[in-house]
C-alpha positions as CSV (number, residue, x, y, z in Angstrom):
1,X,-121.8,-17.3,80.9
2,X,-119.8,-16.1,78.0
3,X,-120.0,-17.5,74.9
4,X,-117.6,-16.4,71.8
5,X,-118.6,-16.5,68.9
6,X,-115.6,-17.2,65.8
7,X,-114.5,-18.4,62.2
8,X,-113.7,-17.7,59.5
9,X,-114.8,-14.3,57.2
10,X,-118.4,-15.0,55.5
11,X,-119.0,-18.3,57.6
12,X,-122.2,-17.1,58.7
13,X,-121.0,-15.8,62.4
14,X,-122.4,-12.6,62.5
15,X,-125.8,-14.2,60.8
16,X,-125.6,-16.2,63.3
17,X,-125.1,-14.3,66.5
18,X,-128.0,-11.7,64.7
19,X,-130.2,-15.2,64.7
20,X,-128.9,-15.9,68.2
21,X,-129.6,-12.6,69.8
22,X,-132.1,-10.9,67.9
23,X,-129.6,-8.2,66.8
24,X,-129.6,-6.3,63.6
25,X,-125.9,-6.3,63.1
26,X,-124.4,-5.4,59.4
27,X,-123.1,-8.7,58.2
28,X,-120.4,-7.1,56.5
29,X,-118.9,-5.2,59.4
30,X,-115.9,-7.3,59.5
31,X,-114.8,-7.5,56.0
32,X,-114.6,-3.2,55.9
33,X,-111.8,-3.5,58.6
34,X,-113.6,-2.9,61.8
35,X,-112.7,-5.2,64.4
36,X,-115.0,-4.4,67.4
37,X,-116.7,-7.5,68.7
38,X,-120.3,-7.5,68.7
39,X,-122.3,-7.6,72.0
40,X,-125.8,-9.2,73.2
41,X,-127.0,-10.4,76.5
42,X,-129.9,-13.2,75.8
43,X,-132.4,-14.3,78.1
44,X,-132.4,-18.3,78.7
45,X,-136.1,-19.2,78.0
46,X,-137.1,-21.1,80.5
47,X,-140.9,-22.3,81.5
48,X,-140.6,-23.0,85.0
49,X,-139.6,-19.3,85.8
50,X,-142.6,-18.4,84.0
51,X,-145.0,-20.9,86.0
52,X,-144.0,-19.2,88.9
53,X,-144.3,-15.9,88.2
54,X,-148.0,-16.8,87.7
55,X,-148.1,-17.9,91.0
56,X,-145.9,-15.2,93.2
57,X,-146.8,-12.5,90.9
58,X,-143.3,-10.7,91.9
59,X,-142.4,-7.0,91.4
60,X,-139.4,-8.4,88.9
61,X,-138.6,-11.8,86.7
62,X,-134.9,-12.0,86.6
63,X,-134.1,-14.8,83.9
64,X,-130.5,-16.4,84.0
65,X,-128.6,-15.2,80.8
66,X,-126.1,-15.7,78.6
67,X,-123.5,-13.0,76.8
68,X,-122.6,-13.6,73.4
69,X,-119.8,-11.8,71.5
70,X,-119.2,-11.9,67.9
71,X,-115.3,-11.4,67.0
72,X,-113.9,-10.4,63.9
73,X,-112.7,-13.9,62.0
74,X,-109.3,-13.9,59.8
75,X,-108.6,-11.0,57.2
76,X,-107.4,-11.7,54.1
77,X,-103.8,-10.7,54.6
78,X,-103.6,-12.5,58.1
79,X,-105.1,-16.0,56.2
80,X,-102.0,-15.6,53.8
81,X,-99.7,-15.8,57.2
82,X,-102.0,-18.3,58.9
83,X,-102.5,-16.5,61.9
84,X,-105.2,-14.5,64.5
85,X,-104.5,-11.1,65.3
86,X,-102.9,-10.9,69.3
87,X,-106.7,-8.7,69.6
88,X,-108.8,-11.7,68.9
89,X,-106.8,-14.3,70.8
90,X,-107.3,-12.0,74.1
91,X,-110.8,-11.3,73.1
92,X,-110.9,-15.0,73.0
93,X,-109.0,-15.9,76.0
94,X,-112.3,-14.3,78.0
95,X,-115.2,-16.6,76.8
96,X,-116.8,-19.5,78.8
97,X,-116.6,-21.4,75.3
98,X,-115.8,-21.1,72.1
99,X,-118.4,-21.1,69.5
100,X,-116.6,-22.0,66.1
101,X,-118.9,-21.1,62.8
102,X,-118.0,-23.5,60.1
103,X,-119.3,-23.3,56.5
104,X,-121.2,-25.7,54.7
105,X,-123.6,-23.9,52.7
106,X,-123.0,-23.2,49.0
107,X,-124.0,-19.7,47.7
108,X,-122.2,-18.3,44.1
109,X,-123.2,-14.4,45.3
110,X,-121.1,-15.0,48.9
111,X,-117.6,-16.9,47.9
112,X,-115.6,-18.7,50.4
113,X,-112.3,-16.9,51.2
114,X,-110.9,-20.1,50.4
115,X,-112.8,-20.5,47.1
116,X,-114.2,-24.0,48.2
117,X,-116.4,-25.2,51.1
118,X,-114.4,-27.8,53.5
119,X,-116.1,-27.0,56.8
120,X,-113.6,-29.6,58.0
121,X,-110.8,-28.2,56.6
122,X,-111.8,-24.6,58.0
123,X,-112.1,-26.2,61.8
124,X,-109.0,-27.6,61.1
125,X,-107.6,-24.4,60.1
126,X,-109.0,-22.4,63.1
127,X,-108.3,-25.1,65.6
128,X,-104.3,-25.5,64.2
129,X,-104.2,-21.2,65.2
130,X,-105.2,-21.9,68.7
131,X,-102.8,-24.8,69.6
132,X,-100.2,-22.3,67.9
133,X,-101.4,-19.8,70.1
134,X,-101.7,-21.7,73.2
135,X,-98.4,-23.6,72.2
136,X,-96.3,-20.1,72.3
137,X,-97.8,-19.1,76.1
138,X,-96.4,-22.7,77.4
139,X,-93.2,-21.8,76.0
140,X,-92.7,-18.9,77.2
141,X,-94.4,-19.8,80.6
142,X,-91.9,-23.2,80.9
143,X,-88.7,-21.1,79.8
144,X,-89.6,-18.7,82.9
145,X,-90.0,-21.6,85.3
146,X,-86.5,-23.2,84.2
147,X,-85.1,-20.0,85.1
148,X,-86.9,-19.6,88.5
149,X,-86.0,-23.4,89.2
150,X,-82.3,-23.3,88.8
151,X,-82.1,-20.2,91.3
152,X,-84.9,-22.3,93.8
153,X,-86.6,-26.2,92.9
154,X,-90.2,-25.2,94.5
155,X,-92.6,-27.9,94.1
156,X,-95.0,-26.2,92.8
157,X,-93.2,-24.9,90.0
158,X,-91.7,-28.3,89.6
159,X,-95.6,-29.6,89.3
160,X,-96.6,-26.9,87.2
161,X,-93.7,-27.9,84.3
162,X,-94.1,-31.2,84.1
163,X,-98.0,-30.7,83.6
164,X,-97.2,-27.9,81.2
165,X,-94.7,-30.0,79.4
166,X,-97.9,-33.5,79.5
167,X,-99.8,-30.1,77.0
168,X,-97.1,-28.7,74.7
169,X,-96.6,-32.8,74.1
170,X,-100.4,-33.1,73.1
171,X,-100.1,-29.8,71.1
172,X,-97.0,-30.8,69.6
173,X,-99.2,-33.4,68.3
174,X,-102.0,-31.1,67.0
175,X,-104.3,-32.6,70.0
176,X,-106.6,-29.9,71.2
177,X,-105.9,-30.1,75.3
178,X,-109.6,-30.1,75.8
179,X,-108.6,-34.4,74.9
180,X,-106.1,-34.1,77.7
181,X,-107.4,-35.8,80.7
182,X,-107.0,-33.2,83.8
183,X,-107.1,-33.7,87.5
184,X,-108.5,-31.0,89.7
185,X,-105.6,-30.1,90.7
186,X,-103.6,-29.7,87.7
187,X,-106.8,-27.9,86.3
188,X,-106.0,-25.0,89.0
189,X,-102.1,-24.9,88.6
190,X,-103.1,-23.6,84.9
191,X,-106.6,-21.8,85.0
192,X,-105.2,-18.4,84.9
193,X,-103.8,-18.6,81.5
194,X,-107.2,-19.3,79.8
195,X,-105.7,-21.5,77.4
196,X,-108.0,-21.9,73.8
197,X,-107.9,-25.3,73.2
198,X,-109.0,-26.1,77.0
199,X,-111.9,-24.0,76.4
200,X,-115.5,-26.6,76.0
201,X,-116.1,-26.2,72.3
202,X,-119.5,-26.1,69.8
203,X,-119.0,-26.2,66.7
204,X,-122.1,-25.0,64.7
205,X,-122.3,-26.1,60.9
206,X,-123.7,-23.5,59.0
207,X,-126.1,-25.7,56.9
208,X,-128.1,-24.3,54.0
209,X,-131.7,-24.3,53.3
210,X,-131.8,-28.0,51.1
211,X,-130.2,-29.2,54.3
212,X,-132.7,-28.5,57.3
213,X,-133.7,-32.2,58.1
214,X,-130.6,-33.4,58.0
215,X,-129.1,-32.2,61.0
216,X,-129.0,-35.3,62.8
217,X,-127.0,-36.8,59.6
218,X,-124.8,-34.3,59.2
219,X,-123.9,-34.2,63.0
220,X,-122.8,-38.0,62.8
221,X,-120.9,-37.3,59.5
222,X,-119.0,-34.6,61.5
223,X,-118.4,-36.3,65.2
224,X,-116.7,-39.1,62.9
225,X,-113.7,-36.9,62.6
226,X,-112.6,-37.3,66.1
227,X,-115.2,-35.0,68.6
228,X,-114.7,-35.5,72.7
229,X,-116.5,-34.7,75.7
230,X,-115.6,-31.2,75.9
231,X,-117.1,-31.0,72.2
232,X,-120.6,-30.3,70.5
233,X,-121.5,-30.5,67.0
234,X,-124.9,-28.7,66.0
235,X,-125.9,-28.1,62.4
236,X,-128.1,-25.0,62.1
237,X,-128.5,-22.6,58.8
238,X,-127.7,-19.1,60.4
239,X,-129.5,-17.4,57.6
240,X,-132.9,-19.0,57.7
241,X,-133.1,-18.5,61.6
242,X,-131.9,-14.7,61.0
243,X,-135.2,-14.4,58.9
244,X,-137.1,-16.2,61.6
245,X,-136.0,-13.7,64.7
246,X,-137.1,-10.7,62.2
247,X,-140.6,-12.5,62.3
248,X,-143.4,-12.1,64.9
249,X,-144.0,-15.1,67.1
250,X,-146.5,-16.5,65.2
251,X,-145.2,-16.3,61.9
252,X,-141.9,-17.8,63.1
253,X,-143.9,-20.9,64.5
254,X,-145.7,-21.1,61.5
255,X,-142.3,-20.8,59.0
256,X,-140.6,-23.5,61.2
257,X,-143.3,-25.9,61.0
258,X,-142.9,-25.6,57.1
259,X,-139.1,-26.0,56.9
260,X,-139.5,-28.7,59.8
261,X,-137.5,-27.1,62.1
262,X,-138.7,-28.4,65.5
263,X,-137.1,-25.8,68.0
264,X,-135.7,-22.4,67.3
265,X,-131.2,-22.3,66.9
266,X,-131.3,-20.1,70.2
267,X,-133.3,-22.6,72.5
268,X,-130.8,-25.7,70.9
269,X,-127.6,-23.7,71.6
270,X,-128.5,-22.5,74.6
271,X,-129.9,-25.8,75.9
272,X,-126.2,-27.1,74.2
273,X,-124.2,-24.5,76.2
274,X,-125.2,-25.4,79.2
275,X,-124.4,-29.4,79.0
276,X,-121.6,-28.7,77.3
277,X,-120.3,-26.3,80.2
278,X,-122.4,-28.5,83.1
279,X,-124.9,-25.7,84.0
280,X,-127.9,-26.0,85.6
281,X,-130.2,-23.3,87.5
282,X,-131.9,-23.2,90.3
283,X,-134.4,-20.4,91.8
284,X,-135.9,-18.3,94.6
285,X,-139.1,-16.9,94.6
286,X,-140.9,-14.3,96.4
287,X,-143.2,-10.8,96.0
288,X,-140.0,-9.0,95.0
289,X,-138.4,-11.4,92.3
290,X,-138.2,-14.8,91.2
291,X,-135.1,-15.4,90.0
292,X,-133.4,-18.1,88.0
293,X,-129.7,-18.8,88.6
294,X,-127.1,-20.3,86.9
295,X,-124.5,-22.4,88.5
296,X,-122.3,-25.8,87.5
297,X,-123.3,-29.4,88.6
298,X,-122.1,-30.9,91.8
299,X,-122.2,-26.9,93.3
300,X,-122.6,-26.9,97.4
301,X,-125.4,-25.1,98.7
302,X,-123.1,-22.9,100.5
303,X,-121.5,-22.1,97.3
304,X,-124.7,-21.8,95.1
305,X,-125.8,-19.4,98.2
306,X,-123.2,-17.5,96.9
307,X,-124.4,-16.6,93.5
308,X,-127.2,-15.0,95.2
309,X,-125.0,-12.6,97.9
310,X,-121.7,-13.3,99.2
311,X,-122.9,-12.9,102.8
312,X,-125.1,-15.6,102.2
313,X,-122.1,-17.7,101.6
314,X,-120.5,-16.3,104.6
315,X,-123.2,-16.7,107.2
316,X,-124.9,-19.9,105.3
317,X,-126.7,-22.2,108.2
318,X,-129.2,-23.8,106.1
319,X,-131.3,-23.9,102.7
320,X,-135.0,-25.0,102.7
321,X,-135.1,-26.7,99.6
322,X,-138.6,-28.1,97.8
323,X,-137.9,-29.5,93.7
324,X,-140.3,-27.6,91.2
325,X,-141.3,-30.6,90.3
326,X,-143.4,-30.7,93.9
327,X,-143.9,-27.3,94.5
328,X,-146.1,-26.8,91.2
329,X,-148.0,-30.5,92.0
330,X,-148.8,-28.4,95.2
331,X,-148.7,-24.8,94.8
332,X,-147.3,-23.3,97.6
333,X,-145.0,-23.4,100.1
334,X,-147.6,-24.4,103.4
335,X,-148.9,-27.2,101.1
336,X,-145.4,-28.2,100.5
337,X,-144.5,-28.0,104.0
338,X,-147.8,-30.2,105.3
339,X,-146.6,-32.6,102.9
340,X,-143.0,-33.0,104.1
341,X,-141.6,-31.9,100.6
342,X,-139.9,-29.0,101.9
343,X,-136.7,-29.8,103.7
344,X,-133.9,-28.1,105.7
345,X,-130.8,-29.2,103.8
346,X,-127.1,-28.3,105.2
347,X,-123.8,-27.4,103.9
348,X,-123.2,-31.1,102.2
349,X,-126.4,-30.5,99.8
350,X,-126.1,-30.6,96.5
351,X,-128.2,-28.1,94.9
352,X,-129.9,-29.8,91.7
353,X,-131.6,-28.3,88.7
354,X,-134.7,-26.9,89.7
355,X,-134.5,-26.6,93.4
356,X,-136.3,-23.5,94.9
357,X,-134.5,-22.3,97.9
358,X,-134.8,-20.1,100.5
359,X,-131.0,-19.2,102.2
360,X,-131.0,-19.2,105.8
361,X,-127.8,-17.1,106.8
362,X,-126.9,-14.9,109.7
363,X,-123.8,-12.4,109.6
């Protein structure tokens, strides 16, 4: 999973991604004219893995992850134009979700590029570039199919620009299309153009200090404006969380139990990301690794075989499948099996979070 992070300059999004992934990333790095994103792979803490490593005591513990990639927000002179360089929007175009940095702190040495702080105003801003942006590829994409149609009226170019002209409507009206409601179909006619405003959305407000508490508040006050589905609003101050990462583990629990900050801002996005995107993970185990993998809800077996090898995809007869749940009540596999727990499950299973499977496959 791919997660970009974006807004504008001196929002806090480099903080943030340094709070996020532990890096020690200059801050500033954007405003001297670089624009290379930032990169970080995170591990997605998760307890079960750990419980059974304790258990299999395995050569390897292979965590699902989660790539993170800081992009260079608006310069000064592309804020005067209103627009995102054509670099950032195919940076963009790549991510899983967008993770959109919004301001809400107050601090006289760091002035807002816009000289106030309106973290609705600045999603507004950043949200009215990518319907701009997404606006111009439907354009362009609906003028090509007019041309192909008048030479030959295939239906699935005829399908393709009426569903394309349902989205330059709803952007015409400054409607994100992640509001749009999408059939399955429809969804595949238009996944290759990686469209920004279809993209699941979190938008973190980057509280300050005097407002750790009042996250739950200042969530409410912000979903009021018109947040969806494909939406999450999470209010986290980038800069005390920064301070936290540079702390060992046990001054960080201590420091969050002052500022009542009940979990860390990488377990909540994290844990965010993957509702938002409809993840869950489900493992195998054995002496050589136990290994937590990510796929979306409502996955196959056959197809979740397939995150593990293609072949097992391929040659998929069956997955023996016990919950994690009922394997740690029992702690092991013959216990498991003696108590009928552990199950042969075909190609109609649908693999749920926490299954441990085992792939039985022949090619």
């Amino acid at each position: 999973m791919k997660i970009g992070i974006v807004g504008l300059p001196l929002s806090g999004k480099t903080t943030l991604f340094n709070a996020l992934t532990g890096s020690r990333v200059n801050t500033t790095a954007f405003l001297g004219g670089k624009n290379e994103a930032h990169h970080a792979v995170v591990q997605v803490p998760d307890d079960r893995l750990d419980q059974l490593v304790d258990i299999f005591h395995p050569k390897k513990r292979t965590p699902a992850t989660i790539d993170y990639i800081d992009l260079a927000g608006l310069s000064t002179g592309e804020q005067k134009s209103h627009g995102f360089s054509d670099q950032f929007l195919g940076q963009l175009r790549t991510v899983d979700a967008i993770l959109l940095t919004v301001r809400s702190f107050d601090d006289a040495a760091v002035l807002h590029p816009l000289d106030t702080i309106d973290p609705q105003r600045d999603l507004k801003l950043a949200e009215a570039e990518f319907i701009l942006s997404d606006l111009a590829i439907i354009e362009n994409r609906m003028a090509r199919l007019e041309k192909q149609m008048r030479a030959k009226k295939a239906d699935q170019d005829v399908r393709e620009h009426v569903l394309l002209q349902k989205f330059k409507n709803h952007l015409e009206n400054e409607e994100p299309l992640r509001k749009v409601e999408i059939a399955d179909d429809e969804e595949a006619l238009v996944r290759g153009y990686q469209f920004l405003t279809l993209k699941p959305q979190i938008v973190v407000v980057n509280i300050g200090e005097s407002d750790i508490g009042r996250e739950n508040e200042l969530s409410r006050d912000f979903l009021q404006t018109g947040s969806n589905q494909h939406t999450l609003v999470l209010p986290i101050s980038a800069q005390i969380e920064m301070e936290l990462q540079q702390l060992s583990e046990a001054e960080a629990e201590t420091f969050r139990r002052e500022l009542g900050i009940v979990q860390s801002a990488m377990s909540r996005l994290i844990r965010a990301s993957y509702d938002l995107l409809g993840l869950i993970s489900f493992l195998t185990v054995g002496e050589d690794d136990v290994h937590a993998w990510t796929i979306r809800q409502n996955t196959p077996a056959p197809a979740a075989a397939g995150a593990v090898h293609s072949d097992m995809e391929r040659g998929f007869i069956r997955a023996e499948v016990v919950s994690y749940q009922e394997f740690i009540q029992r702690g092991s596999y013959a216990k498991c099996r003696a108590d009928g727990v552990l199950r042969l499950e075909g190609r109609e299973y649908i693999v749920r979070d926490g299954d441990i499977i085992n792939f039985r496959f022949a090619v």
